[in-house]
N, CA, C and O atoms as CSV, one atom per row, in Angstrom:
chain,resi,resn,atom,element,x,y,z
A,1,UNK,N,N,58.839,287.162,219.286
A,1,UNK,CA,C,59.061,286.367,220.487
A,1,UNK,C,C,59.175,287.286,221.702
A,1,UNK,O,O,59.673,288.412,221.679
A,2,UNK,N,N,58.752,286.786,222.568
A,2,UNK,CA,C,58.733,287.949,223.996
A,2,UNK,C,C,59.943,287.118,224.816
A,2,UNK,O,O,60.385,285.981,224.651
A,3,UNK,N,N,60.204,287.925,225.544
A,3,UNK,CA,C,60.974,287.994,226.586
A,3,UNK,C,C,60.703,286.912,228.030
A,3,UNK,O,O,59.496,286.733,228.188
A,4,UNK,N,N,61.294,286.412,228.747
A,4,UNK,CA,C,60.745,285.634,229.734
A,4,UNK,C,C,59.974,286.290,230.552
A,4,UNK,O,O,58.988,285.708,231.005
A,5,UNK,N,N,60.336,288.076,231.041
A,5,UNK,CA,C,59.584,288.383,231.876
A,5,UNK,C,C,58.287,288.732,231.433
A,5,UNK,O,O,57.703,289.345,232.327
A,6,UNK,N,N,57.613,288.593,230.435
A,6,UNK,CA,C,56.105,288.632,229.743
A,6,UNK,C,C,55.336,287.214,229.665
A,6,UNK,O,O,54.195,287.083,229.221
A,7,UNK,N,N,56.346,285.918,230.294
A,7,UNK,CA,C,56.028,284.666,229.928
A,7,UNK,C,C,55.091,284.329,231.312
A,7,UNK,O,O,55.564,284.602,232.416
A,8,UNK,N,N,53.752,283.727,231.193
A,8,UNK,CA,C,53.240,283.459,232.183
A,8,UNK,C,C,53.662,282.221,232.658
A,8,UNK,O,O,54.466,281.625,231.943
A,9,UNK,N,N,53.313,281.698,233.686
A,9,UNK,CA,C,53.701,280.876,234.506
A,9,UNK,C,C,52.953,279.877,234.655
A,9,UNK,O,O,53.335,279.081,235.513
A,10,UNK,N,N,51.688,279.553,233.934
A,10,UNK,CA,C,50.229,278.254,233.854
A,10,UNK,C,C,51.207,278.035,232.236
A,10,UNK,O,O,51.699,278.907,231.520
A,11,UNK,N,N,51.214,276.208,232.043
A,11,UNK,CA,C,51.165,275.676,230.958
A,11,UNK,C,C,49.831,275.408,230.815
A,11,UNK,O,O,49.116,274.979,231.721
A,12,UNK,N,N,49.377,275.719,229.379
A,12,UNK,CA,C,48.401,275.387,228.897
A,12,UNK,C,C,48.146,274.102,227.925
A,12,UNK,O,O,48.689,274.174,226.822
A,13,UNK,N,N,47.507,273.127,228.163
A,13,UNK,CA,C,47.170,271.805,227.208
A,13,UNK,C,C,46.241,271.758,226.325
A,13,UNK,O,O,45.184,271.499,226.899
A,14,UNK,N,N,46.071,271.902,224.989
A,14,UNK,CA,C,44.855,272.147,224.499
A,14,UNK,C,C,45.159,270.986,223.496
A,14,UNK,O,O,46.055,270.709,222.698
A,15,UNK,N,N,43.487,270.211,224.099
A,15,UNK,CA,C,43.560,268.696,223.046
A,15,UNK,C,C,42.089,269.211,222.493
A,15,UNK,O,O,41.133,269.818,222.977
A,16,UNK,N,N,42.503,268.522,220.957
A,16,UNK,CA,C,41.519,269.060,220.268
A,16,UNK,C,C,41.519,268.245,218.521
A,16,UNK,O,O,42.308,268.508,217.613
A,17,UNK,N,N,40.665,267.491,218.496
A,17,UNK,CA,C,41.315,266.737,216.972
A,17,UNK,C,C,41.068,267.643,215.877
A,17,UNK,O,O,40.661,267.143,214.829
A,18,UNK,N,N,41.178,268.429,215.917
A,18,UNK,CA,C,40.528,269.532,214.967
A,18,UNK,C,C,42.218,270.266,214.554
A,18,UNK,O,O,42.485,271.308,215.153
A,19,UNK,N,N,43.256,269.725,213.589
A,19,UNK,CA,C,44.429,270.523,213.780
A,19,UNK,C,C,44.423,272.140,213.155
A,19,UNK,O,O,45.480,272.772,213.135
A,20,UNK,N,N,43.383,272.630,212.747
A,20,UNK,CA,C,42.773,273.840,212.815
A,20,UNK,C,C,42.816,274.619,214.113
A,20,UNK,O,O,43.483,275.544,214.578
A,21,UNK,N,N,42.063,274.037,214.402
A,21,UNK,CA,C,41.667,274.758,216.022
A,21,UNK,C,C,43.451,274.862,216.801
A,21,UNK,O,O,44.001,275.955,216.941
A,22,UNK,N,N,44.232,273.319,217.290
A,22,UNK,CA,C,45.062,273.276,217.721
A,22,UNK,C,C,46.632,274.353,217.369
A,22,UNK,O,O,47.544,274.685,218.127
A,23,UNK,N,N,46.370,274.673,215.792
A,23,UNK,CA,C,47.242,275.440,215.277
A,23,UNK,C,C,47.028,277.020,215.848
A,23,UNK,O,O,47.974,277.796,215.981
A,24,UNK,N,N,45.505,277.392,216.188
A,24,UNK,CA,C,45.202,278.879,216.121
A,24,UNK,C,C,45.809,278.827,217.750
A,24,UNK,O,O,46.763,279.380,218.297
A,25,UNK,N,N,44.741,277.866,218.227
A,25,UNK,CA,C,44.783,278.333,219.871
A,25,UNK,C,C,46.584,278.447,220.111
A,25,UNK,O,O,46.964,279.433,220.743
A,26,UNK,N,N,47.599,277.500,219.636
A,26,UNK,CA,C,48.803,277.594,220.127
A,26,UNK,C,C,49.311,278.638,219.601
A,26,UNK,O,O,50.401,278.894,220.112
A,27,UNK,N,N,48.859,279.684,218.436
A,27,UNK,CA,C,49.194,280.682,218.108
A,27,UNK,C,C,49.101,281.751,218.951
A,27,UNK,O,O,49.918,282.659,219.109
A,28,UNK,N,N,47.820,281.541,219.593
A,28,UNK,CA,C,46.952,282.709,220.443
A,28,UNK,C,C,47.481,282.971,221.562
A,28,UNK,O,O,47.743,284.132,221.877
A,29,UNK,N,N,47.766,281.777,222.470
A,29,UNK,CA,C,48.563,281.166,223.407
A,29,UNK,C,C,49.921,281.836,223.624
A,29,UNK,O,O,50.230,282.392,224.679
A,30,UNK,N,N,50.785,281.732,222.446
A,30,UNK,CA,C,51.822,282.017,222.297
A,30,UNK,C,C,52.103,283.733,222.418
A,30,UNK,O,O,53.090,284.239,222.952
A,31,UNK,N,N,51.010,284.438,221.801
A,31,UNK,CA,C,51.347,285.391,221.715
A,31,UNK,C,C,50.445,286.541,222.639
A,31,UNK,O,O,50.130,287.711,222.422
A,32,UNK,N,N,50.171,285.497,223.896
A,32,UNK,CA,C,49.918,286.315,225.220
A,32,UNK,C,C,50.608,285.679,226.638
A,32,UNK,O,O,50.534,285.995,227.825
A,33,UNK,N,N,51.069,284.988,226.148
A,33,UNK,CA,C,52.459,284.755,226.851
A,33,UNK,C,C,52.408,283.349,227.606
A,33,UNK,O,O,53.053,283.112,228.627
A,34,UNK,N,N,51.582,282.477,226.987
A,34,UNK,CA,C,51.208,281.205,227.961
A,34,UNK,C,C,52.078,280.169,226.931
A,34,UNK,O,O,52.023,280.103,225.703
A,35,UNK,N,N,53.065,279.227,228.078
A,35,UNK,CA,C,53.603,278.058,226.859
A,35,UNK,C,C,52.420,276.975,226.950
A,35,UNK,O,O,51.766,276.648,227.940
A,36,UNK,N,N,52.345,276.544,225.704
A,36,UNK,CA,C,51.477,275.491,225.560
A,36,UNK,C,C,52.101,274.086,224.920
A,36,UNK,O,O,53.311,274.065,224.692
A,37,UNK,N,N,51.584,273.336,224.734
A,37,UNK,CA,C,51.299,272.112,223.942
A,37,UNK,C,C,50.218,271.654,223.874
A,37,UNK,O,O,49.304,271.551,224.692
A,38,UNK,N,N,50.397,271.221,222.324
A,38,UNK,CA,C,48.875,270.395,221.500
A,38,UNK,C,C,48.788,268.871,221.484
A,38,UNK,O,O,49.649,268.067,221.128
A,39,UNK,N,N,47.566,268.654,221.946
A,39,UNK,CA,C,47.174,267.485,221.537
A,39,UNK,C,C,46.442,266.693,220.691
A,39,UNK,O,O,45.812,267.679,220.310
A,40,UNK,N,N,45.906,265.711,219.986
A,40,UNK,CA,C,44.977,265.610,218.784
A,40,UNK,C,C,43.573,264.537,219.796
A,40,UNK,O,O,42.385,264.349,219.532
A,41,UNK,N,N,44.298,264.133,220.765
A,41,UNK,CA,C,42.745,263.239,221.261
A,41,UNK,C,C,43.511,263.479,222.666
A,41,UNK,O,O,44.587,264.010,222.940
A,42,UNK,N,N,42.337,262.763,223.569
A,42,UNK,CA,C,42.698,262.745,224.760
A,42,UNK,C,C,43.128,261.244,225.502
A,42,UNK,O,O,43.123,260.884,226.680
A,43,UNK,N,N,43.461,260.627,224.349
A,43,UNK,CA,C,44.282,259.477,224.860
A,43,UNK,C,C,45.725,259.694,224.428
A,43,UNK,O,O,46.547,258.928,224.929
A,44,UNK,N,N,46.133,260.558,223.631
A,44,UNK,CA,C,47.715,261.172,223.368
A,44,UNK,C,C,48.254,261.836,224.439
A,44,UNK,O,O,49.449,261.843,224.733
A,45,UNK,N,N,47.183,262.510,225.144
A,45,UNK,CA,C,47.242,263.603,225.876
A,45,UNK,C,C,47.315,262.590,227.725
A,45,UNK,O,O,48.222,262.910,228.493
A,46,UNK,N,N,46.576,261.780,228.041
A,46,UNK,CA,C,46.907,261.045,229.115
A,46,UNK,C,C,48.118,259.808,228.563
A,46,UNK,O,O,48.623,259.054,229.394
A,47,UNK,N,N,48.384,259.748,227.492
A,47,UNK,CA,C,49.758,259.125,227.701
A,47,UNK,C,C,50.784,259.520,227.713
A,47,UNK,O,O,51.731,258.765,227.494
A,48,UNK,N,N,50.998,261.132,228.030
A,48,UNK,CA,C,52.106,262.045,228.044
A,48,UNK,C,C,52.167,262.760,229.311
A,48,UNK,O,O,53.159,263.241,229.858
A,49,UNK,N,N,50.525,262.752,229.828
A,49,UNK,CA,C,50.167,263.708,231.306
A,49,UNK,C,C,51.586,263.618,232.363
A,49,UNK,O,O,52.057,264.602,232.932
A,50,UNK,N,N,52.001,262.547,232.447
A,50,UNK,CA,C,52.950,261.895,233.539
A,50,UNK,C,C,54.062,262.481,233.154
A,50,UNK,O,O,55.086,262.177,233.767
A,51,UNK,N,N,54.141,263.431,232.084
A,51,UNK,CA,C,55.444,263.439,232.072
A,51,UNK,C,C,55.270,265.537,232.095
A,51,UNK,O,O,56.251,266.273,231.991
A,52,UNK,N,N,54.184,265.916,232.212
A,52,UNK,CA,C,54.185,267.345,231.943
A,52,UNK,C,C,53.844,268.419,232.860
A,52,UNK,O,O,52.874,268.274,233.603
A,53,UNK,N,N,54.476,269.385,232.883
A,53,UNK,CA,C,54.595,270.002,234.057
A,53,UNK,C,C,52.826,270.920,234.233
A,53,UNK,O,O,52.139,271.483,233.381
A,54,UNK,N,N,52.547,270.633,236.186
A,54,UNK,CA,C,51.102,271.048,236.180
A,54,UNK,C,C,50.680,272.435,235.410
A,54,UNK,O,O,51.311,273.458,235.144
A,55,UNK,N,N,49.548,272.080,235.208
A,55,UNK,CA,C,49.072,273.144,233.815
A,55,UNK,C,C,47.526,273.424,234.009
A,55,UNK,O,O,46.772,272.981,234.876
A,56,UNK,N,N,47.247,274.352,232.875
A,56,UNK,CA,C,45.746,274.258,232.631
A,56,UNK,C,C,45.233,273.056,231.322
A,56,UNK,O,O,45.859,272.819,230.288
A,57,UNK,N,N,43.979,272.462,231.747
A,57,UNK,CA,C,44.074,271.703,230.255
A,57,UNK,C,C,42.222,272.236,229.728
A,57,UNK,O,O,41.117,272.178,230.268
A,58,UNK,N,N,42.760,272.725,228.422
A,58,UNK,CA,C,41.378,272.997,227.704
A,58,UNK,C,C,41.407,271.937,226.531
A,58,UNK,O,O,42.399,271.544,225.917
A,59,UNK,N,N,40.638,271.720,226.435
A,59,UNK,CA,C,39.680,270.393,226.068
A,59,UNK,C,C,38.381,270.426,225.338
A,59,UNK,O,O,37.280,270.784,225.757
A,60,UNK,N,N,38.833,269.845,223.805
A,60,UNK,CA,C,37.331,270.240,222.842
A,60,UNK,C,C,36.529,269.131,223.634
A,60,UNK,O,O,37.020,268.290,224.387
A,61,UNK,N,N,35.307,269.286,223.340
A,61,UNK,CA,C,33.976,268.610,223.649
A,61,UNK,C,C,34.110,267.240,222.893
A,61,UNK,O,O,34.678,266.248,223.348
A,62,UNK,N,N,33.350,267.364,221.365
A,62,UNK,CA,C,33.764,265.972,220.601
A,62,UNK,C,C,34.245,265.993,219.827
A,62,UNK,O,O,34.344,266.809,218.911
A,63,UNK,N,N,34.858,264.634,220.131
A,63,UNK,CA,C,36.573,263.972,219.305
A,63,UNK,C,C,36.214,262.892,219.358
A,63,UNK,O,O,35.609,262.283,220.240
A,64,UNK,N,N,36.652,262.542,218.201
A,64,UNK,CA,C,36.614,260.329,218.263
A,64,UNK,C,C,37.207,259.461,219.309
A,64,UNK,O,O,38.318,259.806,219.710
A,65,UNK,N,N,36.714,258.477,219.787
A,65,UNK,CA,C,37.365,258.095,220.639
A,65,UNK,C,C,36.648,258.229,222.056
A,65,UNK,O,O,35.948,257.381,222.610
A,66,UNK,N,N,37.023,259.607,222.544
A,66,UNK,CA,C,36.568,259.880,223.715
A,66,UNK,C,C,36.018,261.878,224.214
A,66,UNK,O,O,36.798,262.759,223.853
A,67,UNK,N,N,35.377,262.081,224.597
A,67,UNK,CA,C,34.774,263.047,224.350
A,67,UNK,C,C,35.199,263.558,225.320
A,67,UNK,O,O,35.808,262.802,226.077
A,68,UNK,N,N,35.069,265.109,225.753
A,68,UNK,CA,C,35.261,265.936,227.035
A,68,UNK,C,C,35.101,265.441,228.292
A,68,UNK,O,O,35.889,265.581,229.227
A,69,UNK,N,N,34.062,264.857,228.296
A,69,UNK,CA,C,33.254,264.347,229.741
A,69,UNK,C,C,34.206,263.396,230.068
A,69,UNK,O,O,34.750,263.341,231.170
A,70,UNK,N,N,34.443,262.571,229.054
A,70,UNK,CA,C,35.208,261.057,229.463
A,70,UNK,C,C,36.459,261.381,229.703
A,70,UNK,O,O,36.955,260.983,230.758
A,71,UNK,N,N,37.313,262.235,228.712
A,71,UNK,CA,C,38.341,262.878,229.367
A,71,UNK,C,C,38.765,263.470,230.903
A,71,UNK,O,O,39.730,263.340,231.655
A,72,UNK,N,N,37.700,264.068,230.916
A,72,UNK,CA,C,37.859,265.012,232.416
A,72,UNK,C,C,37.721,263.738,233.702
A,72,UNK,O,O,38.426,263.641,234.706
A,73,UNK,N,N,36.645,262.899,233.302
A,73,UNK,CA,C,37.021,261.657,234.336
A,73,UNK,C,C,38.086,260.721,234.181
A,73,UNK,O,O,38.405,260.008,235.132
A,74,UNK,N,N,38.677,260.649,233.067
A,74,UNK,CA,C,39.639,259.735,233.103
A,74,UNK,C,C,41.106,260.550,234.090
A,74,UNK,O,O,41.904,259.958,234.817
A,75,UNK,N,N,41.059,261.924,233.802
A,75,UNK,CA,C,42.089,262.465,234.136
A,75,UNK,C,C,41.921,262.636,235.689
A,75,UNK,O,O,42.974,262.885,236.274
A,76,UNK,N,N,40.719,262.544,236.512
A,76,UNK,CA,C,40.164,262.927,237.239
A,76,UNK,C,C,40.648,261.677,238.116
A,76,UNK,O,O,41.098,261.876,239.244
A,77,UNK,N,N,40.549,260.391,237.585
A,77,UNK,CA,C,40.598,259.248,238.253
A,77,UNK,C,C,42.218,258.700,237.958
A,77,UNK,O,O,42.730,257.582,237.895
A,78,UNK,N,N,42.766,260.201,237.804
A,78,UNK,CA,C,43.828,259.755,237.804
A,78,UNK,C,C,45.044,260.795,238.709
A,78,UNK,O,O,46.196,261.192,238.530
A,79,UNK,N,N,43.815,260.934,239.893
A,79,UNK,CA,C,44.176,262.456,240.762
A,79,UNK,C,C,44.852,263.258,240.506
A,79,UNK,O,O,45.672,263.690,241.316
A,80,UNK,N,N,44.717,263.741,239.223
A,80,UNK,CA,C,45.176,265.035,238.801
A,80,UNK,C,C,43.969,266.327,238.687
A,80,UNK,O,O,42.897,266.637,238.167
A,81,UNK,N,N,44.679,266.629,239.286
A,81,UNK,CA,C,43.592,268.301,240.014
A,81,UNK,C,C,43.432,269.744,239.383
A,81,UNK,O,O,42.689,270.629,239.806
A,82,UNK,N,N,44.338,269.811,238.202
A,82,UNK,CA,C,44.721,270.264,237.143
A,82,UNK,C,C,43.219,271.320,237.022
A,82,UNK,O,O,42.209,270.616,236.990
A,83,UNK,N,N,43.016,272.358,236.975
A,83,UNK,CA,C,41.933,273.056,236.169
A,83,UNK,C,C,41.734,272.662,234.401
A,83,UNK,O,O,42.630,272.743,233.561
A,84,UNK,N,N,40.433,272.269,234.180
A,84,UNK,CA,C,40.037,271.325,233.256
A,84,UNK,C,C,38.669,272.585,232.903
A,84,UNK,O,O,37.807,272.925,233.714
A,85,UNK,N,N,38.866,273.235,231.060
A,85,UNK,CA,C,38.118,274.140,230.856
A,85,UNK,C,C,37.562,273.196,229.420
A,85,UNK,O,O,38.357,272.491,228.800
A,86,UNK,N,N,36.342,273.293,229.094
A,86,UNK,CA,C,35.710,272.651,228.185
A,86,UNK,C,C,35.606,273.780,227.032
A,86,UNK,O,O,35.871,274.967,227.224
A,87,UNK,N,N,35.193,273.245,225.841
A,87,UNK,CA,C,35.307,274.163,224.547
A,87,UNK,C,C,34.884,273.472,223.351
A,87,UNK,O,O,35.455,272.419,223.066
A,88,UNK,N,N,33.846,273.975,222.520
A,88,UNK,CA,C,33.595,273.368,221.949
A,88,UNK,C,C,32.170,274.201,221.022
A,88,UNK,O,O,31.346,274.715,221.778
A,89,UNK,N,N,31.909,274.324,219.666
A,89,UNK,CA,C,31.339,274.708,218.798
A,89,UNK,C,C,29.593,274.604,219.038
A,89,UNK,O,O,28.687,275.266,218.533
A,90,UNK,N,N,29.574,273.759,219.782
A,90,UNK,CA,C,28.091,273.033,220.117
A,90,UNK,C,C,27.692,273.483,221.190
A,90,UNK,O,O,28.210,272.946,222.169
A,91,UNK,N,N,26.769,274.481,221.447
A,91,UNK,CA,C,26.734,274.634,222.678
A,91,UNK,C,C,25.564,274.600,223.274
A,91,UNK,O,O,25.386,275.518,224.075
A,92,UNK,N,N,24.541,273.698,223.124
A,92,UNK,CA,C,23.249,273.061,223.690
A,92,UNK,C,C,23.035,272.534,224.857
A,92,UNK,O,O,22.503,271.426,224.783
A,93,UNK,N,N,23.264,272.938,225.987
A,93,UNK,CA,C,23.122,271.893,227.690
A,93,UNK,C,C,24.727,272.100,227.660
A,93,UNK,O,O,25.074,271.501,228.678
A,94,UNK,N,N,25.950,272.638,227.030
A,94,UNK,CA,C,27.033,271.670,227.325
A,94,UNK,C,C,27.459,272.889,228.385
A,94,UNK,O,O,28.178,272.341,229.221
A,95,UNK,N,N,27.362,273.931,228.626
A,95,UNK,CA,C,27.856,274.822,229.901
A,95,UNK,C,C,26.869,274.563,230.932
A,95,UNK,O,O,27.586,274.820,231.900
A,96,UNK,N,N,25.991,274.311,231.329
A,96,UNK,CA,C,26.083,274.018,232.341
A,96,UNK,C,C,26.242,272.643,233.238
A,96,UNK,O,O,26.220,272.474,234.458
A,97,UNK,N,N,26.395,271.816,232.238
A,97,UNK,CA,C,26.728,270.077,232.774
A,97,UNK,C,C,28.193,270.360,233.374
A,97,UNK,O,O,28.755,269.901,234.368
A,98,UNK,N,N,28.691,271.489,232.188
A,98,UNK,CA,C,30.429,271.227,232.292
A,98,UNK,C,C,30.774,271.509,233.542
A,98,UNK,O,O,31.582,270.828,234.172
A,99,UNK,N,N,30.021,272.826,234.129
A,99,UNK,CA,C,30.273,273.430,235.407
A,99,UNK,C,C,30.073,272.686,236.306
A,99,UNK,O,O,30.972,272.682,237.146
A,100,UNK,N,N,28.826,271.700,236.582
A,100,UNK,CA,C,28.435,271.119,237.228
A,100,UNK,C,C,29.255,269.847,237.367
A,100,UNK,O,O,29.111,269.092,238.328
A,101,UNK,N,N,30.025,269.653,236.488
A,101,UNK,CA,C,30.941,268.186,236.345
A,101,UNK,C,C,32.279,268.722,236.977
A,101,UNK,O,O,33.012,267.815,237.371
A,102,UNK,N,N,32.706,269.862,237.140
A,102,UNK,CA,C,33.564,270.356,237.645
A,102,UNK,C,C,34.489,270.899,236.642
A,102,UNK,O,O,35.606,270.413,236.824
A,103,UNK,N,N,34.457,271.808,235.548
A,103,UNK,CA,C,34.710,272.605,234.622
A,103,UNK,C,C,35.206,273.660,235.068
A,103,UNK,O,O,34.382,274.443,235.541
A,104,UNK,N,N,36.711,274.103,235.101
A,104,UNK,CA,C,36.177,275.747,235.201
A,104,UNK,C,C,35.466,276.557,234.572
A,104,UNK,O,O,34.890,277.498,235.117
A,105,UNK,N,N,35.404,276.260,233.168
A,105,UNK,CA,C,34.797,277.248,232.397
A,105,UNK,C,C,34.198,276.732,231.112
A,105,UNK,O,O,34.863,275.829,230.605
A,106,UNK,N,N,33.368,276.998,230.616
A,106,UNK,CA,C,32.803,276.625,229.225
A,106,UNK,C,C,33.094,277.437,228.133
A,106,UNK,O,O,32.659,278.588,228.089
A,107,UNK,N,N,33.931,276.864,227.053
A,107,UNK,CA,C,33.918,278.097,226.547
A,107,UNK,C,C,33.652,277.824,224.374
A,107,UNK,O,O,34.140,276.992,223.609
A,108,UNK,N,N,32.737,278.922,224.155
A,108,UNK,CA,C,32.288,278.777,223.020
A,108,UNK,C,C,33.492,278.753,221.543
A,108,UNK,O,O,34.598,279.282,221.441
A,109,UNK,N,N,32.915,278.136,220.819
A,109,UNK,CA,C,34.126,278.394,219.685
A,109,UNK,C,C,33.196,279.223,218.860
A,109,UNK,O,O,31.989,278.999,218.768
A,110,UNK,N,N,33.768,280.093,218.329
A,110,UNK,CA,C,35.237,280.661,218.390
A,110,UNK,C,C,35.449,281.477,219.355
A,110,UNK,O,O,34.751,282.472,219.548
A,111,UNK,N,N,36.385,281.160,220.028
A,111,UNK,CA,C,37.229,281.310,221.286
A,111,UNK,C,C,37.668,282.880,220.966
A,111,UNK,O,O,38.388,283.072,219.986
A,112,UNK,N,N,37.164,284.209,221.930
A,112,UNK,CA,C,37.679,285.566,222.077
A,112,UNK,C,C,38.959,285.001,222.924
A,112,UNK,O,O,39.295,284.089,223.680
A,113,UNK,N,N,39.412,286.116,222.304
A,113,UNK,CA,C,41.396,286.136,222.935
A,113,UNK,C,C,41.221,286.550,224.721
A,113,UNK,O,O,41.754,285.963,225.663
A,114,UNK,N,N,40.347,287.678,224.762
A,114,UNK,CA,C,39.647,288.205,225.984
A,114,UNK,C,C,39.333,287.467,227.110
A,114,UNK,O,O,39.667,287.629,228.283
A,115,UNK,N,N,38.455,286.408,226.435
A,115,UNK,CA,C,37.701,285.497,227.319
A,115,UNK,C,C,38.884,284.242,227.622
A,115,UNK,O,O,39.083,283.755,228.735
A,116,UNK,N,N,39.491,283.917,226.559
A,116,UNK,CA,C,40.560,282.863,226.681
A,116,UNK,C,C,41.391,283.294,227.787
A,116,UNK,O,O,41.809,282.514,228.643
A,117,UNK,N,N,41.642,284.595,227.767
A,117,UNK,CA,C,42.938,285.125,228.751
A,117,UNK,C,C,42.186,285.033,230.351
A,117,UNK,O,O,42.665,284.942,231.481
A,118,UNK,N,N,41.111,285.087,229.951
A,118,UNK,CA,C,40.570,285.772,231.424
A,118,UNK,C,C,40.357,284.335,232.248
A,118,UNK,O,O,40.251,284.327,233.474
A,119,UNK,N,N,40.310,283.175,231.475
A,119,UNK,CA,C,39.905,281.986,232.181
A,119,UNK,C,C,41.163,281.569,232.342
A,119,UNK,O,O,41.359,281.087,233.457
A,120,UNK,N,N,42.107,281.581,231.610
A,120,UNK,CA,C,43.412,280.938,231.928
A,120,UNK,C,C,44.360,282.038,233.622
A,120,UNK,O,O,45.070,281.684,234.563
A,121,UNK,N,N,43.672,283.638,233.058
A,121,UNK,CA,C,44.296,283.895,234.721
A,121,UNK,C,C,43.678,283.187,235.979
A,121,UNK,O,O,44.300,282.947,237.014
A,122,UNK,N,N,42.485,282.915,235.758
A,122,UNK,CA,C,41.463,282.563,236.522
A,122,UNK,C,C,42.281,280.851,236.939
A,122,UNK,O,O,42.352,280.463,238.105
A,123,UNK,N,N,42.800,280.062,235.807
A,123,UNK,CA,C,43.294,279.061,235.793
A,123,UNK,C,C,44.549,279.106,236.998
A,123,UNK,O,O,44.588,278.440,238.032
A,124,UNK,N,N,45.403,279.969,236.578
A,124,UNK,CA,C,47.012,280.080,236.828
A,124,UNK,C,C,46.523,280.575,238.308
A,124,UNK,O,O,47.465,280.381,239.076
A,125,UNK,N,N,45.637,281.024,238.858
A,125,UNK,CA,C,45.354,281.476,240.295
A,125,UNK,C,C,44.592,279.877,241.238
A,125,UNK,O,O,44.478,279.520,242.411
A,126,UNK,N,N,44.362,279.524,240.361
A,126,UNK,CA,C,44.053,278.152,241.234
A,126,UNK,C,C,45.405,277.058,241.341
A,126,UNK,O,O,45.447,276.018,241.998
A,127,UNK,N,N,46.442,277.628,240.507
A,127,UNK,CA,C,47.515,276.402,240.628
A,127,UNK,C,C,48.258,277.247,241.378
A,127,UNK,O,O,49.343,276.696,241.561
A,128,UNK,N,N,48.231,278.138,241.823
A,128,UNK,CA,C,49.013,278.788,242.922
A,128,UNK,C,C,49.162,278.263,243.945
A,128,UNK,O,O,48.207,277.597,244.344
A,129,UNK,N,N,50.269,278.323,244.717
A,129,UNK,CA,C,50.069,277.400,245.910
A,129,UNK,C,C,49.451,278.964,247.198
A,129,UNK,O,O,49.993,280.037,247.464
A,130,UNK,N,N,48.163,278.344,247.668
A,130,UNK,CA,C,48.015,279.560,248.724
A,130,UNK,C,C,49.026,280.035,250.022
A,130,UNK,O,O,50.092,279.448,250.203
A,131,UNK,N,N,48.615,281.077,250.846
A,131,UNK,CA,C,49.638,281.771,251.706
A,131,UNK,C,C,49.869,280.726,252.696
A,131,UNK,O,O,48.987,279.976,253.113
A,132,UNK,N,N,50.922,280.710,253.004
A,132,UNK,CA,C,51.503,279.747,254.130
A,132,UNK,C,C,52.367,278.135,253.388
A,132,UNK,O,O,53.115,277.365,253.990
A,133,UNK,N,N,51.956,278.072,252.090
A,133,UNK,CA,C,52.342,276.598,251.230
A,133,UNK,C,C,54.008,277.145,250.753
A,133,UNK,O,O,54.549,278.185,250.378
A,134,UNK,N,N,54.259,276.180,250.949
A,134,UNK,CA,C,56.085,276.206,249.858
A,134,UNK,C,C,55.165,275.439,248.320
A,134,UNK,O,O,55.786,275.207,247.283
């Protein structure tokens, strides 16, 4: 367990019906200093949004129910501004729609620790409030 001053400051959301995936990433998560919570779909995950402090949310592609795309608009139309990173095993057309849909990042499974870290700083710098904001 680390210390608070190693603890970053972006919560991370990672919905993903895959409790494989959800077990590693909160492992991975954990042990570069980001708190997270898991989700299994992205209707668990918008019936809890209201209650969780602003974050990054990474988000598998397809899941039953409702898929990445539909996610990111549902959350979208629900003016939350949240940096929203896509992920997912399949990766045919799906990076550059994602970007274009307003993605920060696309990112392949299996997920480098490297690349994970580097999008989530990339994340935690957009929830910053800029110079002059309280």
């Amino acid at each position: 367990m680390r210390d608070q001053q190693t603890l970053k400051k972006c919560h991370v959301y990672v919905i993903d019906d895959d409790s494989a995936v959800l077990e590693s990433m909160a492992f991975l998560l954990d042990a570069v200093g980001y708190p997270c919570a898991t989700f299994s779909d992205g209707s668990e995950f918008l019936a809890k949004v209201g209650t969780l402090a602003r974050g990054c949310i990474v988000t598998d592609f397809q899941m039953p129910g409702m898929n990445g795309y539909e996610l990111y608009a549902a959350i979208r139309a629900r003016s939350i501004d949240w940096p929203i990173c896509l992920m997912s095993s399949t990766r045919k057309g799906l990076a550059p729609r994602a970007k274009a849909l307003g993605f920060i990042d696309f990112l392949p499974k299996p997920i480098a620790a490297e690349t994970l870290v580097r999008v989530l700083d990339r994340a935690e710098q957009l929830l910053s409030p800029g110079p002059g904001t309280t």
